[in-house]
DOKEKE-153689 format. One line per 8 residues: number of its first residue (from 1); for each residue z, y, x of C-alpha. Coordinates in nm, 2 decimals, m for minus. Layout:
BEGIN
NUM	Z Y X | ...
REM end
This chain:
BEGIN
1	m1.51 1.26 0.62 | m1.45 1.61 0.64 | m1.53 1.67 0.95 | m1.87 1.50 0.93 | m1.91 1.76 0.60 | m1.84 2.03 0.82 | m2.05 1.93 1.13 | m2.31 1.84 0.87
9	m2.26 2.22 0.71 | m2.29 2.38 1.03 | m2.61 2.23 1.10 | m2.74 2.40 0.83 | m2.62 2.72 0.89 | m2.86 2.70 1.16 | m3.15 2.65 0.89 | m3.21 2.92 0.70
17	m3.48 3.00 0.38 | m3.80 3.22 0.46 | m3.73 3.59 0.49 | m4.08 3.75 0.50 | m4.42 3.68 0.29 | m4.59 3.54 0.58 | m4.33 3.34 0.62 | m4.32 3.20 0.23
25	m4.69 3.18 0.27 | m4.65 2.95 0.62 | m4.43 2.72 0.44 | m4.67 2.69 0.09 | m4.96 2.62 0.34 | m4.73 2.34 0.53 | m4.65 2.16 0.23 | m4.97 2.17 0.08
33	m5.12 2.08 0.43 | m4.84 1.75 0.41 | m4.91 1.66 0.07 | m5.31 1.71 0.07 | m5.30 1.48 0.41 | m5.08 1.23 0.19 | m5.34 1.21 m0.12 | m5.68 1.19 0.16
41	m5.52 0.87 0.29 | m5.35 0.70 m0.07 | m5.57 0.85 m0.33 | m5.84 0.62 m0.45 | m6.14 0.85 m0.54 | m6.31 0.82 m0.88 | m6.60 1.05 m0.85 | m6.50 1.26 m1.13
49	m6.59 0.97 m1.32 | m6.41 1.03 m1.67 | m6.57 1.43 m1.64 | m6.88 1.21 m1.62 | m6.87 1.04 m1.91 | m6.82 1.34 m2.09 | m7.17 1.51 m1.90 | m7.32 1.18 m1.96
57	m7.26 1.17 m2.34 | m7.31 1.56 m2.42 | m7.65 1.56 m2.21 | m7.70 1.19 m2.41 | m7.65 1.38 m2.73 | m7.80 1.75 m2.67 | m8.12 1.66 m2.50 | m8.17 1.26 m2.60
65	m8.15 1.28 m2.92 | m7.87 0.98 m2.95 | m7.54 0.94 m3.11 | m7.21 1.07 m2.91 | m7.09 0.75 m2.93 | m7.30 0.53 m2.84 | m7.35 0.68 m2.51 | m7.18 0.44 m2.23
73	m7.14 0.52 m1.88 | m7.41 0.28 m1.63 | m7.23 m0.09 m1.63 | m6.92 0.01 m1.80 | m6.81 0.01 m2.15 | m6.65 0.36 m2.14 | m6.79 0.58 m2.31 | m6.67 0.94 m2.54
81	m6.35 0.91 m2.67 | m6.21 1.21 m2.82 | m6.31 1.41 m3.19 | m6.63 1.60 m3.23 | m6.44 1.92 m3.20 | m6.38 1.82 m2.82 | m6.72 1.79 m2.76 | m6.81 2.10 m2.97
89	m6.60 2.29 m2.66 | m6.78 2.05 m2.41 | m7.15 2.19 m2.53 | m7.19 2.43 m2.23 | m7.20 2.12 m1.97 | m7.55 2.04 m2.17 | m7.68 2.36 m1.97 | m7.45 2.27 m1.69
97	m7.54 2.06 m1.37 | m7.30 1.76 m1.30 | m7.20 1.93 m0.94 | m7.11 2.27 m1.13 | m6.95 2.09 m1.40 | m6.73 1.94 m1.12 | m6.63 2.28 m0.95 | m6.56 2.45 m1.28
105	m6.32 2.16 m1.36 | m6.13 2.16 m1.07 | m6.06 2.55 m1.10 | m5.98 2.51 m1.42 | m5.72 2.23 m1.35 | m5.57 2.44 m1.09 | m5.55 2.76 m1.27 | m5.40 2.53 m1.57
113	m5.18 2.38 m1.30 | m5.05 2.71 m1.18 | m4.96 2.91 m1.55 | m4.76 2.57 m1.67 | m4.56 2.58 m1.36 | m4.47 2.95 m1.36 | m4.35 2.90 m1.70 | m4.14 2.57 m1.63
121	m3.95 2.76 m1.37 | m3.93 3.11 m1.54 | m3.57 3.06 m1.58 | m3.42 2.94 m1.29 | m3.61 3.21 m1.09 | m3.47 3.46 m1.29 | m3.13 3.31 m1.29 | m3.12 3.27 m0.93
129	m3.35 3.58 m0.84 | m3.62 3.35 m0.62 | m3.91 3.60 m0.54 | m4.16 3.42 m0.81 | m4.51 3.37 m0.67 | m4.32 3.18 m0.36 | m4.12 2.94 m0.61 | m4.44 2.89 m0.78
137	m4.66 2.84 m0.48 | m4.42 2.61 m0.33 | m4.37 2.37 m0.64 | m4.75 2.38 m0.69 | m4.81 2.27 m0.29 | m4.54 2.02 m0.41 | m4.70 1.88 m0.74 | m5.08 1.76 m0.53
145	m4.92 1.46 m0.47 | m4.81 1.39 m0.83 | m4.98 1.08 m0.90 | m5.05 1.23 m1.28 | m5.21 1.54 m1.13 | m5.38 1.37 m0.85 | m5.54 1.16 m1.10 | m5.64 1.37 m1.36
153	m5.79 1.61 m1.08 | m6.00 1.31 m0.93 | m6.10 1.19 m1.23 | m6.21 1.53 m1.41 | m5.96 1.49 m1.71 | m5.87 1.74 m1.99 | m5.52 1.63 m1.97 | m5.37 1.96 m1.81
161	m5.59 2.19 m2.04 | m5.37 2.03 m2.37 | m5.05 2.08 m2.16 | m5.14 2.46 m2.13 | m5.25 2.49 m2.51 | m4.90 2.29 m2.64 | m4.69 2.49 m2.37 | m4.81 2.83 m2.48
169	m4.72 2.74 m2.83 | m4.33 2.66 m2.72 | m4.29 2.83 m2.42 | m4.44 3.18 m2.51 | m4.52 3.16 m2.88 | m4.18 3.05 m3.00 | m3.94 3.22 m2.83 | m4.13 3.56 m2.97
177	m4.12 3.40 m3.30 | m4.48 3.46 m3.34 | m4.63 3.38 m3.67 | m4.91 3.20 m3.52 | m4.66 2.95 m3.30 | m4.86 2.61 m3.34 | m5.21 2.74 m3.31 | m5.23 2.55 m2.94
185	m5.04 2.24 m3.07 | m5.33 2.20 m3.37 | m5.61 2.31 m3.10 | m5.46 2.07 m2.87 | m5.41 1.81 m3.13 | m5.81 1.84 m3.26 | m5.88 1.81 m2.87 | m5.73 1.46 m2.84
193	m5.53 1.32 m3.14 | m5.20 1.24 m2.87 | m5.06 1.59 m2.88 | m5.01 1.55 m3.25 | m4.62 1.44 m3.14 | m4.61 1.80 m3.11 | m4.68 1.84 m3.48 | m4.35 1.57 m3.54
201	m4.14 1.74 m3.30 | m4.23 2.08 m3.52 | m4.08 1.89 m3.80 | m3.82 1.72 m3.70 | m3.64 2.07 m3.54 | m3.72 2.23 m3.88 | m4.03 2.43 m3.74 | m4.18 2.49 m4.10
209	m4.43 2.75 m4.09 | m4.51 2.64 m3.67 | m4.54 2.30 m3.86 | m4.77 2.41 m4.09 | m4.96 2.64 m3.87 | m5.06 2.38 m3.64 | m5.15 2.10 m3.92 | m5.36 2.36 m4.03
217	m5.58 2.48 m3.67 | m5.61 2.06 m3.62 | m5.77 2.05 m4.00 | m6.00 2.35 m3.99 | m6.11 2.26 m3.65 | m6.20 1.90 m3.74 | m6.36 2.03 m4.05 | m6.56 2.28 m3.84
225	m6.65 2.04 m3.64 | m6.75 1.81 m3.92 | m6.95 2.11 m4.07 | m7.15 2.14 m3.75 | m7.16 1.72 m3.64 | m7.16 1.55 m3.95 | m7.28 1.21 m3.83 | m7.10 1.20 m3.49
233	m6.82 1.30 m3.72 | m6.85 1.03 m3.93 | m6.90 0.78 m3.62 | m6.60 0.89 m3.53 | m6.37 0.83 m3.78 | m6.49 0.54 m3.95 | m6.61 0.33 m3.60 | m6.52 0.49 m3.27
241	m6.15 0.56 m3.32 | m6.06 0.21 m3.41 | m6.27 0.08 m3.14 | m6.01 0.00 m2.85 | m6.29 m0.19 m2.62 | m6.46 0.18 m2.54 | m6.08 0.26 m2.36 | m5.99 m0.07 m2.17
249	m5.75 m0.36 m2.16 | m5.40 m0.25 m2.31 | m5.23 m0.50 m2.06 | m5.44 m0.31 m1.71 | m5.18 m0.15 m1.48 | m5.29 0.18 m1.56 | m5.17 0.17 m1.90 | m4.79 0.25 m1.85
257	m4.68 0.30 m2.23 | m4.43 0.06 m2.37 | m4.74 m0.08 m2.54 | m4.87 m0.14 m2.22 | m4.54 m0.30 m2.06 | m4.51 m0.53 m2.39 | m4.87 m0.64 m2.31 | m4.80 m0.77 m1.99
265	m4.56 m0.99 m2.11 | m4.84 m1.20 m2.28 | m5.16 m1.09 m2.16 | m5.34 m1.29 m2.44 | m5.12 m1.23 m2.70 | m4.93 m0.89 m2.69 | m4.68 m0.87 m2.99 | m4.71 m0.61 m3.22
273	m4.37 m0.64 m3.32 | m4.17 m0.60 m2.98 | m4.40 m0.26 m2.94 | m4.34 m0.14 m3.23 | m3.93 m0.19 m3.21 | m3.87 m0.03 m2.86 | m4.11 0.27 m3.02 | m3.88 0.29 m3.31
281	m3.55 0.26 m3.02 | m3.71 0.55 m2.83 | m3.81 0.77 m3.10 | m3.43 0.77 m3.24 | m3.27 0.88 m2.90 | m3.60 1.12 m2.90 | m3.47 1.26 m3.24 | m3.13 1.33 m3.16
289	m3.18 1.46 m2.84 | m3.47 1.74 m2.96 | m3.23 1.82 m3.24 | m2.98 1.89 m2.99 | m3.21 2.09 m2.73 | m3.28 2.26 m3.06 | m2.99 2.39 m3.17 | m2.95 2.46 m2.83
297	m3.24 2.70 m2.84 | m3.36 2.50 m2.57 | m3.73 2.51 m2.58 | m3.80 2.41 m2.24 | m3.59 2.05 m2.29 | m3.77 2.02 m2.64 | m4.09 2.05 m2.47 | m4.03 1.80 m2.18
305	m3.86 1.55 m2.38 | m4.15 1.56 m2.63 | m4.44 1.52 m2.38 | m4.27 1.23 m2.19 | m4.17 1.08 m2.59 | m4.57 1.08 m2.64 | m4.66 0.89 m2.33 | m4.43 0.60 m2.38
313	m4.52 0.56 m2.79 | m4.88 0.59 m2.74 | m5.10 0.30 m2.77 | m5.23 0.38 m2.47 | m5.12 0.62 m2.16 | m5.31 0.57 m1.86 | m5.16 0.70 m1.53 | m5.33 1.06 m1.51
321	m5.15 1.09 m1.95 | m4.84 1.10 m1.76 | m4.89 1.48 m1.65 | m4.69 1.49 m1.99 | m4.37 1.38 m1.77 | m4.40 1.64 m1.52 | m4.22 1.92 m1.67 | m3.93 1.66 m1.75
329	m3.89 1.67 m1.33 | m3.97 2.01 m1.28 | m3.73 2.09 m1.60 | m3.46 1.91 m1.34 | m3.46 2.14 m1.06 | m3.34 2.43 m1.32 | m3.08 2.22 m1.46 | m2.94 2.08 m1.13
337	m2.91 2.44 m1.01 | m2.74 2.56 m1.33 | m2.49 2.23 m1.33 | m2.18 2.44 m1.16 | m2.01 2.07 m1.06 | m2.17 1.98 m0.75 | m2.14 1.63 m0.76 | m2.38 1.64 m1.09
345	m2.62 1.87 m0.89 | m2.65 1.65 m0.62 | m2.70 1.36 m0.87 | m2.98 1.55 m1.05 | m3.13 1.66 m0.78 | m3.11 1.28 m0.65 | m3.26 1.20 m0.96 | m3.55 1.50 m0.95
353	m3.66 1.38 m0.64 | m3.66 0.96 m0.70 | m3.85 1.03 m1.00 | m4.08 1.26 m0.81 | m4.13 0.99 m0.53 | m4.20 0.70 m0.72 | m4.45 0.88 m0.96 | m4.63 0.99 m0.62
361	m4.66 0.65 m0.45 | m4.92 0.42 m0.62 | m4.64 0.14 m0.68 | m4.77 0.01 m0.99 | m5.08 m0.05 m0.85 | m4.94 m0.29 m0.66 | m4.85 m0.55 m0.92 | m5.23 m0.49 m1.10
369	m5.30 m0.86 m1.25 | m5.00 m0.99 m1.13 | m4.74 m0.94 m1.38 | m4.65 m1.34 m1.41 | m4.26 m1.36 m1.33 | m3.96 m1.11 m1.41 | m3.95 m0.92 m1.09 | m4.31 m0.81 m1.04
377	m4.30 m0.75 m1.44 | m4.05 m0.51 m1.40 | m4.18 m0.35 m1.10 | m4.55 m0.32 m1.29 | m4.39 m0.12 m1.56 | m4.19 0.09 m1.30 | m4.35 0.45 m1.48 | m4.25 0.34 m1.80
385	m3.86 0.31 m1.73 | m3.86 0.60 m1.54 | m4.00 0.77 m1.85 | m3.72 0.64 m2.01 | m3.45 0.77 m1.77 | m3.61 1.10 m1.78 | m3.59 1.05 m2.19 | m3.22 0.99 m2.17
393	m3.08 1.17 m1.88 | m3.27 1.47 m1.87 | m3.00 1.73 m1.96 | m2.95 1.97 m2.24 | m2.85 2.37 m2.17 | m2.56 2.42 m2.36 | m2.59 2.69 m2.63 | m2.49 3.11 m2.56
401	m2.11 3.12 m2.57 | m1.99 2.72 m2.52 | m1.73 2.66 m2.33 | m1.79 2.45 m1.99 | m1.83 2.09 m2.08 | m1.49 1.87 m2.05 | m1.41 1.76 m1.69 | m1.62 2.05 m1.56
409	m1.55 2.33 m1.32 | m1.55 2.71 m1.53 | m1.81 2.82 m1.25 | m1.83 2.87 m0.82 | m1.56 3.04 m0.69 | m1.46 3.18 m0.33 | m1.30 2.84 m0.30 | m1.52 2.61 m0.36
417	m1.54 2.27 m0.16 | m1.72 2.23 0.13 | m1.98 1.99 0.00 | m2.04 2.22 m0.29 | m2.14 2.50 0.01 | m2.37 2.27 0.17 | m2.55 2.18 m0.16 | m2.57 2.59 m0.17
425	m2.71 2.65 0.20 | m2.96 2.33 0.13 | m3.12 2.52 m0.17 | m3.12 2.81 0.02 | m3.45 2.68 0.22 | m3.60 2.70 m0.15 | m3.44 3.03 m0.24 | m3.62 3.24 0.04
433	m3.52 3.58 0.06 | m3.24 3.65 m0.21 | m2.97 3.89 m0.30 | m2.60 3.81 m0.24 | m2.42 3.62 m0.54 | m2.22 3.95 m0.67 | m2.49 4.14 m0.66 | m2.72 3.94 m0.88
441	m2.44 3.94 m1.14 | m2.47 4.26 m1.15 | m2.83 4.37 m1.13 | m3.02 4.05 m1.27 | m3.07 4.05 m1.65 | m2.96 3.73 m1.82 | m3.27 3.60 m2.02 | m3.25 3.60 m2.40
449	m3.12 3.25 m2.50 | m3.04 3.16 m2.18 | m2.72 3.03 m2.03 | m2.68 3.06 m1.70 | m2.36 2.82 m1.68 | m2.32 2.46 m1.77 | m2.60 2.22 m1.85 | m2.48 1.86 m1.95
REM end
């Protein structure tokens, strides 16, 4: 065994990360070269069709004279969705073409795409000094075949554009202690009702005056909105809300919520009861694991664990809702890297990856209407458990000053094991260009609130 470790180590030795920019830049092109020819042959294209709707119904209302909501998209009963205060933000695409609508969309996503990443891997570049717009470019080239982001990119979706808005709040507000932390969770929240977990996790971790900032942007914006739209106000409150045939079977594939997985059970007949029991089950571990990322001063976990908590307790959470999960696996690589026994890295980064994979390869869609015995049952709901896993497993930093969890090592050590130096010359490809280990200790600042030891 050792000697295959050591034969194995050596072969690395011969790999090493990229040195130079045009390097970095080669392998950033590479991937995204891999993982765009991955999406041309498995994505299904859907002709921007939910960024339709939303032309369809603004042009509908603007320059037709009809209600918001009674537009429906040609020989489908889809039709506009979200508050009036989404579509007050939506007005320009009245003015806009449907093929500029499109471009300005998928910059936007992109853009979106880009800031959430750099903030999701803020730390572990800093910790491990990774030159920044290569870490960032890399795991962006990595994320185009994300199912989640695939889809909400084909489909024209706002889903990215309410990650940015909720992120901000927690990930740059917060920290800061900004007296306006909770503006982007209310904006988001008047957006698209979903992001009002946001508002619950704000409460639950004691966020008073965040709490009550962003309760208060969601009010004024849907009173503004009211103010401007009465009638497609009142549509939507009192008619188009409750109205679950504009959004689709709950029991279709796409819908991988626990609601969703309970449906399948019983096409026909979905019980209320089983749904609303494993939403009560997940929403305890939720609590005591945001509680504990919070008096952590953990942002970053509270944040994950939060967005993948909303896509399994929503009624429904089609595939491209479940961007929502993807800082949970980004959130891994940090954690894996700060985890000092190297048997737990390898398992997280085991884990970062299998979630990665399976949320990239379509499986679900495999088992679409045929959800009849245990095994294809189980496979059908495949997103949700992994939502789970991530719910439960994802780990926790420890807060400044603990000591290293029981049963692991203090930290790395001229000594360490030959396995744990192969897990180190592995990340290395990822690393790029760095500075030797003692001289980062002494050069790098150590973040405010961050740990750069154990993680459990």
């Amino acid at each position: 065994m050792a000697q295959i470790a050591l034969a194995a180590r050596r072969r690395w030795q011969r790999i090493r990360g990229p040195r130079t920019n045009r390097e970095r830049l080669v392998v950033i092109l590479v991937v995204a070269a891999a993982t765009l020819t991955f999406d041309y042959f498995l994505a299904q294209r859907h002709g921007f069709f939910d960024l339709n709707v939303y032309h369809g119904a603004i042009n509908y209302w603007m320059h037709q004279g009809g209600s918001l909501y009674d537009f429906l998209s040609p020989q489908t009963t889809y039709g506009f969705t979200y508050p009036p205060f989404a579509a007050l933000l939506m007005l320009p695409m009245a003015w806009l073409p449907f093929n500029a609508a499109i471009w300005i969309s998928c910059f936007a996503i992109v853009i979106a795409t880009v800031i959430v990443i750099s903030w999701l891997v803020d730390p572990v570049v800093r910790r491990e000094s990774w030159v920044r717009w290569y870490t960032v470019g890399l795991v962006f080239a990595v994320a185009i075949a994300f199912e989640p982001l695939r889809e909400t990119f084909l489909f024209g979706q706002v889903n990215m554009f309410l990650v940015l808005l909720v992120g901000f709040d927690l990930l740059i507000l917060q920290p800061r202690n900004s007296k306006v932390t909770g503006i982007g969770i209310g904006l988001a929240t008047a957006i698209k009702l979903t992001p009002a977990v946001y508002l619950i996790y704000l409460v639950v971790t004691k966020r008073w005056r965040a709490a009550l900032v962003a309760a208060g942007t969601a009010g004024v914006a849907t009173v503004l909105a009211a103010a401007l739209f009465p009638d497609a106000s009142r549509v939507f409150w009192t008619d188009a809300l409750w109205n679950t045939d504009r959004v689709g079977s709950v029991a279709f594939i796409s819908n991988q919520s626990l609601n969703g997985a309970v449906a399948r059970l019983h096409p026909a007949q979905p019980s209320t009861v089983l749904w609303l029991a494993s939403v009560l089950v997940v929403m305890v571990i939720w609590l005591v694991r945001v509680r504990k990322a919070a008096a952590a001063g953990d942002e970053l976990t509270g944040f994950a664990l939060t967005g993948v908590l909303g896509c399994l307790i929503s009624p429904i959470t089609w595939v491209h809702h479940l961007v929502w999960v993807g800082p949970a696996i980004v959130l891994l690589l940090d954690r894996a890297r700060a985890n000092p026994d190297p048997r737990r890295r390898r398992r997280l980064y085991g884990f970062m990856v299998f979630s990665y994979v399976l949320l990239c390869s379509r499986l679900v869609w495999s088992f679409n209407d045929n959800f009849s015995n245990p095994a294809t049952w189980l496979l059908s709901n495949a997103y949700v458990w992994i939502s789970i896993a991530l719910l439960v497993v994802l780990p926790i930093r420890e807060p400044v000053g603990a000591p290293p969890s029981a049963g692991e090592p203090a930290g790395v050590g001229e000594g360490e094991p030959q396995l744990q130096q192969l897990d180190r010359e592995f990340a290395g490809l990822l690393d790029g260009e760095r500075a030797p280990a003692t001289v980062i200790a002494k050069t790098v600042p150590v973040v405010k609130g961050e740990r750069p030891g154990v993680v459990h």
